[in-house]
Backbone bond lengths (Angstrom), bond angles and torsions (degrees), N, CA, C in turn:
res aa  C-N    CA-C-N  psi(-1)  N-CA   C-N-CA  omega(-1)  CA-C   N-CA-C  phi
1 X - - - 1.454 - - 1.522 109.44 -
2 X 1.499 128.65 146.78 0.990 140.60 171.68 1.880 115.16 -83.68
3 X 1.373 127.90 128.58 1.167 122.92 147.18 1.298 126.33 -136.86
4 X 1.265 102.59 164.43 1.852 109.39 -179.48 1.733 104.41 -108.58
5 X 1.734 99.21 136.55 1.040 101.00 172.55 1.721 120.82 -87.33
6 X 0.787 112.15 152.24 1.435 137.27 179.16 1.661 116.94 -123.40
7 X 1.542 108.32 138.31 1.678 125.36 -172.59 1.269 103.32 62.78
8 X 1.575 114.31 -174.48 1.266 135.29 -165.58 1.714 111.23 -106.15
9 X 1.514 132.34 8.89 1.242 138.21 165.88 0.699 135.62 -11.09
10 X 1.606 108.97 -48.34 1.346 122.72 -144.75 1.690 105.18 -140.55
11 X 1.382 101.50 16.73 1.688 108.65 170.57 1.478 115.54 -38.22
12 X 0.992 140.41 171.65 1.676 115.85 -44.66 1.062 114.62 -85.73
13 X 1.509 111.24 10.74 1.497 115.17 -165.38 1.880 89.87 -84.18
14 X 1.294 110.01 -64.57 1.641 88.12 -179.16 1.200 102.09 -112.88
15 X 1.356 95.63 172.76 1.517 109.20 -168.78 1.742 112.89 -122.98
16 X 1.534 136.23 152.72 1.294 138.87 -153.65 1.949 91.17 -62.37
17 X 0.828 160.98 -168.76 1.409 156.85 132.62 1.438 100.07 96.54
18 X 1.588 138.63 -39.01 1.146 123.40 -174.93 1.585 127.09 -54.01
19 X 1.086 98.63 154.84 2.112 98.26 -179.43 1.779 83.61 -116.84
20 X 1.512 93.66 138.98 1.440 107.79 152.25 1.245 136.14 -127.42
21 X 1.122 129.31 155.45 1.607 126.56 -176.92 1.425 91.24 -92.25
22 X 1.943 100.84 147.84 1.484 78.44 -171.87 2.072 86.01 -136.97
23 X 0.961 167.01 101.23 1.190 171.93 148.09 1.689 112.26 -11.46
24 X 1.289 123.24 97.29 1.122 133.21 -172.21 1.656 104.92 -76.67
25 X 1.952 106.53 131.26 1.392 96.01 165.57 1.641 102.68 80.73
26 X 1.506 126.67 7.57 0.947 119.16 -164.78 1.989 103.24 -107.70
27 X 1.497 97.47 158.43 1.877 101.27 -161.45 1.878 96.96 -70.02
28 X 1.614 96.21 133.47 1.546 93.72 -164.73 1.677 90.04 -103.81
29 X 1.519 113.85 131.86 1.991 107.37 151.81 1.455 103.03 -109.10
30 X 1.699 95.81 178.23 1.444 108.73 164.35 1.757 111.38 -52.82
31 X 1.226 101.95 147.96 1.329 121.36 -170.68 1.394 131.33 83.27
32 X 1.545 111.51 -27.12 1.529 126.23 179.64 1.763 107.62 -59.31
33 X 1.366 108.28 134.90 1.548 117.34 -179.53 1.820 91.16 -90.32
34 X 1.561 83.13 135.70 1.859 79.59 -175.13 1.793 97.90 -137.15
35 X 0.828 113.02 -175.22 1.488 124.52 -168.82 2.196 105.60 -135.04
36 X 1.169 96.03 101.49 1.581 103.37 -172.52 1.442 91.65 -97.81
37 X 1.732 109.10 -148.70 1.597 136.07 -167.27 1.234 81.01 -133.77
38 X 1.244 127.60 139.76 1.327 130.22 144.18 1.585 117.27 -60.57
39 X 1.161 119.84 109.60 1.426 120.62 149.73 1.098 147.07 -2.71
40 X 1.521 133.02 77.41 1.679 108.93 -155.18 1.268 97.04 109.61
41 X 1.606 136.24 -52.11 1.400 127.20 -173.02 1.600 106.65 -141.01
42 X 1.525 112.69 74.57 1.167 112.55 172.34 1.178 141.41 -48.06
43 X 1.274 130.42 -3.16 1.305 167.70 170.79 1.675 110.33 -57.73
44 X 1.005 93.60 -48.33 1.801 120.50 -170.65 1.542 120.35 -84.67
45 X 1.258 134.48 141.51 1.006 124.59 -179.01 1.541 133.05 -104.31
46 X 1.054 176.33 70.09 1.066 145.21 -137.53 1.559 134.34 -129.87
47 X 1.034 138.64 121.91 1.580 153.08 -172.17 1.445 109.09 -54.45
48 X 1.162 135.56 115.18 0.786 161.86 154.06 2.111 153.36 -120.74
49 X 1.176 131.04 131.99 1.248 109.62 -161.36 1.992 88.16 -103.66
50 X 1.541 95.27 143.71 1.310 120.38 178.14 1.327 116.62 -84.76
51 X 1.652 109.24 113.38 1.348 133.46 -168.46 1.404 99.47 -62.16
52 X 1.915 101.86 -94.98 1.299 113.78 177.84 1.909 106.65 -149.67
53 X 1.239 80.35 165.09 1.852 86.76 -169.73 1.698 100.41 -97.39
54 X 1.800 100.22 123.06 1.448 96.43 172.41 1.397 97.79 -119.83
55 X 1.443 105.58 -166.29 1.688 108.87 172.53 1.066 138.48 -59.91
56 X 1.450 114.53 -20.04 1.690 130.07 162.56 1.615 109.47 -71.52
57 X 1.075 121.85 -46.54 1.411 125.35 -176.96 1.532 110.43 159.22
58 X 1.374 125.55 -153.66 1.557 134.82 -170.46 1.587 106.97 -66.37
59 X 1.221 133.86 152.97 1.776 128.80 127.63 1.121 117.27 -76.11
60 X 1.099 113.68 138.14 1.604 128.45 -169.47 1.424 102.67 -108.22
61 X 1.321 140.60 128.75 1.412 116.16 147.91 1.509 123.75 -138.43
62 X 1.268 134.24 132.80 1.417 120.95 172.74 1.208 104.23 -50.89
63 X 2.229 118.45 153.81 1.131 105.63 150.13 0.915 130.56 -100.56
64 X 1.583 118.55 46.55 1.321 113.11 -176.10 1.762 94.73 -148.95
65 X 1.193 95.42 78.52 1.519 96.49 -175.20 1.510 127.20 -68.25
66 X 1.434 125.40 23.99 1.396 130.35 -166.12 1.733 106.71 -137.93
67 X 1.467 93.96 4.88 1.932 117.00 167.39 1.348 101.55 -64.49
68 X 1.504 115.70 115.62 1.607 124.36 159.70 1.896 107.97 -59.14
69 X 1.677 69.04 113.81 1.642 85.57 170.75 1.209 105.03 116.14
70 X 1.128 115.33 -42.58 1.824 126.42 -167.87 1.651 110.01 -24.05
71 X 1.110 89.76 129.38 1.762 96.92 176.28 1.247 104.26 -150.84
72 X 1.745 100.67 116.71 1.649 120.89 167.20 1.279 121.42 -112.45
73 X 1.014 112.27 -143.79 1.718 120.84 161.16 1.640 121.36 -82.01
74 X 1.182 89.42 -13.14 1.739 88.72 172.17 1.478 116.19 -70.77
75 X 1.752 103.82 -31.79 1.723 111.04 154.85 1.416 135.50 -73.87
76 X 1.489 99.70 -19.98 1.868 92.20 -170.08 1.702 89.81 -138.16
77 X 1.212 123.86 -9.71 1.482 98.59 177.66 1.309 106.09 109.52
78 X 1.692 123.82 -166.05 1.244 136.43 -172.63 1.680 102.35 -72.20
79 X 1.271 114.22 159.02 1.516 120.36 178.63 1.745 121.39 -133.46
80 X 1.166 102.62 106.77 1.559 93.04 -172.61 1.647 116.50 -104.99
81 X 1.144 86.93 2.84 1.805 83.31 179.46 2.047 105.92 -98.99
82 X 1.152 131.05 106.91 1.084 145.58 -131.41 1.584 103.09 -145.09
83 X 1.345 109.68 94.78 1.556 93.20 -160.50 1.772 114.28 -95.81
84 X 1.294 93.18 -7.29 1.866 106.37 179.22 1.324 137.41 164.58
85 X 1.228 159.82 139.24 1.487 157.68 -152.92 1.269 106.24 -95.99
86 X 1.517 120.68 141.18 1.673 130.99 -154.35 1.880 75.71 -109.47
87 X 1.512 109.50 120.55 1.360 123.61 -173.61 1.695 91.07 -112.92
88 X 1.215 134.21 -24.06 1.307 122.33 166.92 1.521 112.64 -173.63
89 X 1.181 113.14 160.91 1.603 142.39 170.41 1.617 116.60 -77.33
90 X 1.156 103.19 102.96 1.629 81.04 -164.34 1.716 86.83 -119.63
91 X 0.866 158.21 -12.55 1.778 156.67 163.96 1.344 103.08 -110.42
92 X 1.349 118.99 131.07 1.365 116.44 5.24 1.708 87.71 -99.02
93 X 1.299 108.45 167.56 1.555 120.48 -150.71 1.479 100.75 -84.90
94 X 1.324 134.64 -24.81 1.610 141.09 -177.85 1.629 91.53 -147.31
95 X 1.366 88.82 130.73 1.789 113.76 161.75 1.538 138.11 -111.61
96 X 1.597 119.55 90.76 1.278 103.82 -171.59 1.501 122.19 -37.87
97 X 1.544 107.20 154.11 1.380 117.14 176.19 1.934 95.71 -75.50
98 X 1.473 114.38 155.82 1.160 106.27 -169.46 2.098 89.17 -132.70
């Protein structure tokens, strides 16, 4: 599945405008940026990199924890609904160094 990121979350690794490919159903570890449901509004999607897996489900965390708005697991807790692993960045195709 394709998604676009949205806000500043996930600085510097992604950026608001990027599209990612994202591998549904795919084996998640620590460190992997994955794409869950938001909690509360399954509807919604949200980008996130995977802490560690406990008995409730994933840690989620932005890496950019000072993003207005940002919402991880530090807001809602463990996450088990996990819809697939972001295997690459494919838009925009080259990124100036800034």
């Amino acid at each position: 599945m394709r998604v676009r990121v949205e806000g500043e979350s996930m600085r510097p690794a992604l950026l608001p405008g990027d599209w990612l490919l994202v591998r549904r159903g795919a084996r998640i570890r620590p460190g992997d940026i994955v794409v869950a449901r938001l909690p509360g509004d399954p509807g919604r999607l949200i980008v996130k990199r995977a802490g560690w897996r406990g008995d409730d489900g994933w840690w989620l965390e932005s890496d950019n924890q000072r993003a207005a708005g940002r919402r991880d697991s530090w807001d809602f807790g463990p996450v088990d609904d996990i819809v697939g692993r972001v295997v690459l960045r494919y838009w925009p195709p080259r990124r100036r160094a800034r």
